[in-house]
C-alpha positions in Angstrom: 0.0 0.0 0.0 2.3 2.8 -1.5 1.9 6.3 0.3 -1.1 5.3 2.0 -3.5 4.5 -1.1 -5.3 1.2 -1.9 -4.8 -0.4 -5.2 -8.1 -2.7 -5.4 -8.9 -4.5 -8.5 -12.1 -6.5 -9.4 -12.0 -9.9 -11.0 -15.2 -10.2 -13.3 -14.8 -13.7 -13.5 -17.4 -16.2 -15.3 -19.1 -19.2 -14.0 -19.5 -21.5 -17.0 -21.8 -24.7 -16.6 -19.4 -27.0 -18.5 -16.7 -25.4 -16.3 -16.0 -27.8 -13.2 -15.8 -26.0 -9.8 -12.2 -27.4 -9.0 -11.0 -26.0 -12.7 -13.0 -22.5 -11.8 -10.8 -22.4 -8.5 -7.3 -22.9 -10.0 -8.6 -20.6 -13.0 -9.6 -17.8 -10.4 -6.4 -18.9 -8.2 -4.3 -18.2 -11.3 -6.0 -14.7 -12.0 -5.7 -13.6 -8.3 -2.1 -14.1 -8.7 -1.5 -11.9 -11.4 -2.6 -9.4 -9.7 1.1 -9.0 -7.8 0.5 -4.8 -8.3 -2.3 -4.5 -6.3 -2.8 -4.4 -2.7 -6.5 -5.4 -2.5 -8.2 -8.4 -4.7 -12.1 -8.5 -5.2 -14.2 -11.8 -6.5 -17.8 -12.1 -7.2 -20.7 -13.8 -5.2 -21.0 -17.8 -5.4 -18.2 -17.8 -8.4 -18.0 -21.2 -7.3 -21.8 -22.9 -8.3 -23.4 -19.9 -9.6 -25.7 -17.7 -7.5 -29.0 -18.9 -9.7 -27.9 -22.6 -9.4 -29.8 -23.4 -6.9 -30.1 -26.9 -7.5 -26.1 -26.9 -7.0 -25.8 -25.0 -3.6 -26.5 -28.3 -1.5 -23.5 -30.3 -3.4 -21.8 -27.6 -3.6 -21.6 -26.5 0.1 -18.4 -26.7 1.9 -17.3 -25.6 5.8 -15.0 -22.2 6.1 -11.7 -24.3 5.9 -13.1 -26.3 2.6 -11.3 -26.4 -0.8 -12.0 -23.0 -1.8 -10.7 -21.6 1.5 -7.7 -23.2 0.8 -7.0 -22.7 -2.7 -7.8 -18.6 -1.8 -5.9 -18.4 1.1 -2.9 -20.1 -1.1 -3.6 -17.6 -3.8 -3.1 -14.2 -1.2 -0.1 -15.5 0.5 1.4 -16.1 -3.3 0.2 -13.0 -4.6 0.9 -10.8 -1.3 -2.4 -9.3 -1.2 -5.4 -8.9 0.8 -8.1 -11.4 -0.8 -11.7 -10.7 -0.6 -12.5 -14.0 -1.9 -15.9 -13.6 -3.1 -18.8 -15.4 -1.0 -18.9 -19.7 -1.4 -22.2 -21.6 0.0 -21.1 -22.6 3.9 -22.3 -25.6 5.1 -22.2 -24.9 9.1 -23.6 -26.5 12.7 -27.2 -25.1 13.0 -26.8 -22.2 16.0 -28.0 -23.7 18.8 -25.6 -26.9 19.2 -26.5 -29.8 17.4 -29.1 -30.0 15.3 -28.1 -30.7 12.0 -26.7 -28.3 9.7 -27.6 -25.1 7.6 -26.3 -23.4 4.1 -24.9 -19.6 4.5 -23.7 -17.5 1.4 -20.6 -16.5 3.1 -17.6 -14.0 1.9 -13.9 -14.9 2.9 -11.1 -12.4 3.4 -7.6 -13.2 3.6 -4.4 -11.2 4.6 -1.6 -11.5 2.4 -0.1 -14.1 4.6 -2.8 -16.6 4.0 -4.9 -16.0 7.1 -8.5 -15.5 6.9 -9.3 -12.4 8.5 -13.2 -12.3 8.3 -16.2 -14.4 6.9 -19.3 -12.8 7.0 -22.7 -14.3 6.1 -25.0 -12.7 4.3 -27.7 -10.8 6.1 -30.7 -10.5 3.2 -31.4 -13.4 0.8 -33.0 -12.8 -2.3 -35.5 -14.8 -3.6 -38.8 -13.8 -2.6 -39.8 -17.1 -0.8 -37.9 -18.6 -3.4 -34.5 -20.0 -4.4 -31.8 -18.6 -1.6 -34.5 -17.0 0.7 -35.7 -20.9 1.0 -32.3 -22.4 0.8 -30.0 -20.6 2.9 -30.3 -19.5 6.4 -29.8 -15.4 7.0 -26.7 -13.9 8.7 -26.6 -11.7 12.0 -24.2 -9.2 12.0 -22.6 -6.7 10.1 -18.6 -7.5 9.7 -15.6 -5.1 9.3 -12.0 -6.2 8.5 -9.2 -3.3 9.1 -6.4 -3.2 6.3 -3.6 -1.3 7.1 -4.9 1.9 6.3 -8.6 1.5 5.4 -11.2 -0.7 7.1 -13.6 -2.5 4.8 -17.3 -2.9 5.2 -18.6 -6.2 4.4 -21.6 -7.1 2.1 -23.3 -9.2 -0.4 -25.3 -8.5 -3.8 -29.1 -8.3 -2.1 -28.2 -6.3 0.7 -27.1 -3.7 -1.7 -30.8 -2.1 -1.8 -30.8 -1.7 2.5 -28.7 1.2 3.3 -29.2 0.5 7.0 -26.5 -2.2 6.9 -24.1 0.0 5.0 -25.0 2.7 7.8 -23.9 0.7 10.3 -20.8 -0.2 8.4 -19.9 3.1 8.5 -20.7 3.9 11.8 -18.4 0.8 12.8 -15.5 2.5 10.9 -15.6 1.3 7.2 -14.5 3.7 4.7 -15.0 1.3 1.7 -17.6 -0.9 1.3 -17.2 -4.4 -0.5 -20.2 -5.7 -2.4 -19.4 -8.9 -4.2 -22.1 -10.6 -6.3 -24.2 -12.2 -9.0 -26.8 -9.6 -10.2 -28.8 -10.1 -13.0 -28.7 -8.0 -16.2 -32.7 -7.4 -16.3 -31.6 -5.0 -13.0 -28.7 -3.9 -14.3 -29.5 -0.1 -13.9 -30.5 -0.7 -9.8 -26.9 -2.3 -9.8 -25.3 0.8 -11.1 -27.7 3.4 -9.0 -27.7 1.4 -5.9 -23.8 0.9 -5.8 -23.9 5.5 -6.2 -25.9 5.8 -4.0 -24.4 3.8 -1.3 -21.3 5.7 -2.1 -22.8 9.2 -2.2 -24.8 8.7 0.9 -21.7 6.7 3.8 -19.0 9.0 1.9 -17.2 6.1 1.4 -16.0 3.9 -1.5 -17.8 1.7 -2.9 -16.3 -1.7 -4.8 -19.0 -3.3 -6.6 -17.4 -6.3 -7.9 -20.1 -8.6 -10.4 -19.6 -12.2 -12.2 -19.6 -12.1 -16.0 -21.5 -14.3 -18.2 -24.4 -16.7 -17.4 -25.9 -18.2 -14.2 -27.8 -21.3 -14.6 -29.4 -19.8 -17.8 -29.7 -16.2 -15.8 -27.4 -13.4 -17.6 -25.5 -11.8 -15.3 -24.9 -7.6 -15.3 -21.2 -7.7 -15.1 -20.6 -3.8 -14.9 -18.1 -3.9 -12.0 -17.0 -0.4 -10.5 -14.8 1.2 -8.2 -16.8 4.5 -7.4 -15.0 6.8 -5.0 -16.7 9.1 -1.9 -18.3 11.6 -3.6 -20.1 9.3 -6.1 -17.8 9.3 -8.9 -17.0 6.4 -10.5 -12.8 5.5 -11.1 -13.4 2.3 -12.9 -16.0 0.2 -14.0 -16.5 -2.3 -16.7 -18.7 -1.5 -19.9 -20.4 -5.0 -20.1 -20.7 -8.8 -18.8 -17.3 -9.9 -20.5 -14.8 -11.2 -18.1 -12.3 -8.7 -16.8 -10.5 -7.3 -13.8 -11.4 -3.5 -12.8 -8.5 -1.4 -11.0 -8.6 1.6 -9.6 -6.6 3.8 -6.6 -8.7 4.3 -3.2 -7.2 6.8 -1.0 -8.3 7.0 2.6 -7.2 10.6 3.2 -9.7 11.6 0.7 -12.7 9.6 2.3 -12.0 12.1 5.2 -11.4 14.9 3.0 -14.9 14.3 1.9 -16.1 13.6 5.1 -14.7 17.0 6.7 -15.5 19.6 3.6 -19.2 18.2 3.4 -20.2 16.8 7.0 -23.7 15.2 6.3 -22.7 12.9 8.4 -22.9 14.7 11.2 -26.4 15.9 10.8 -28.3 12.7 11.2 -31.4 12.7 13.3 -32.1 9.0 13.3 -29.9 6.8 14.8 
């Protein structure tokens, strides 16, 4: 992290049905590493099954240390980065003792020496009474992770349209807010708005990182961005193709922001 900015890049990666899941890991393995300039490394939601395969998420569960874990946390220590790996379908313990086990959509980070350094589980399923709202169980807390210099805020694709979570991301010290996922293109627009406004509204940046392609016959928005405190947008990409997105955050300007235009400061609700 050179003079105290953030080089972040986005890996639009692809989840192709006649893909296997193992060849998908080394394949996004291999791309993480390539990215030795960067400081901080960005992967979709459910890269590994696809997050409209819902007929995969049950075979394709794993626990927090399963092959994916792994393979990421192998990837960031060879690549020196910080790793946000994306979210993988967690097969966990039931809360509660035992009791048989339940399915989270879960994001991994990892320090640059390999260690995870925070798994969060996604707070609002989409679905509608359908697909993951029926499948997977719902998270309970928000999650930050502190990088040397910036502390991330944590969240997943859905809970892009509640700003309360990203409110209280902020208010627990996140200055750029990670929002892997798998949005579809038919709401490619709200992807695009929503990712602004959460940017414009916490002062914060905002790294919207999207898969490319197809999801179990679903096509995906792509359109990954980097979009900085006061809305603008540093990088994004123009389509669904598969690419990475790099941009420079720089903390001192998130307080910049913060200090020449304190909205913040005049909230009612709390």
């Amino acid at each position: 992290m050179d003079g105290g900015t953030v080089r972040a890049s986005l890996i639009q990666i692809g989840v192709d049905g006649d893909e296997t899941v193992e060849a998908r890991r080394l394949r996004a393995a291999s791309l993480v590493r390539e990215q030795t300039a960067s400081d901080l490394v960005v992967l979709p939601e459910l890269w590994t099954v696809g997050a409209f395969a819902f007929d995969s998420f049950e075979s394709g569960a794993e626990p927090l240390d399963g092959p994916t874990a792994r393979v990421m946390s192998e990837a960031a220590r060879e690549a020196r980065v910080w790793l946000h790996a994306g979210s993988v379908v967690e097969r966990a313990e039931r809360p509660g003792g035992p009791g048989g086990t339940a399915l989270y959509n879960t994001s991994l980070v990892f320090s640059p020496d390999g260690e995870r350094a925070a798994a969060y589980r996604k707070i609002h399923r989409f679905g509608f009474d359908r697909g993951e709202a029926t499948l997977m169980s719902a998270g309970a807390e928000p999650v930050t992770v502190a990088l040397p210099g910036i502390t991330l805020g944590l969240a997943t694709c859905y809970d892009l349209r509640f700003p309360e979570l990203f409110r209280a991301l902020t208010d627990a010290g996140a200055r750029a807010l990670v929002v892997p996922a798998g949005w579809p293109a038919r709401r490619a627009s709200h992807w695009s708005l929503l990712a602004r406004a959460r940017a414009v509204e916490n002062q914060a940046y905002v790294l919207a990182c999207g898969t490319a392609g197809t999801h179990a016959g679903v096509p995906q928005a792509g359109r990954s961005a980097i979009i900085d405190p006061w809305g603008e947008t540093l990088a994004e990409a123009p389509d669904a193709g598969e690419r990475v997105v790099t941009a420079e955050l720089d903390p001192a300007y998130v307080d910049k922001v913060r200090q020449d235009f304190p909205v913040l400061r005049d909230r009612v609700l709390r």
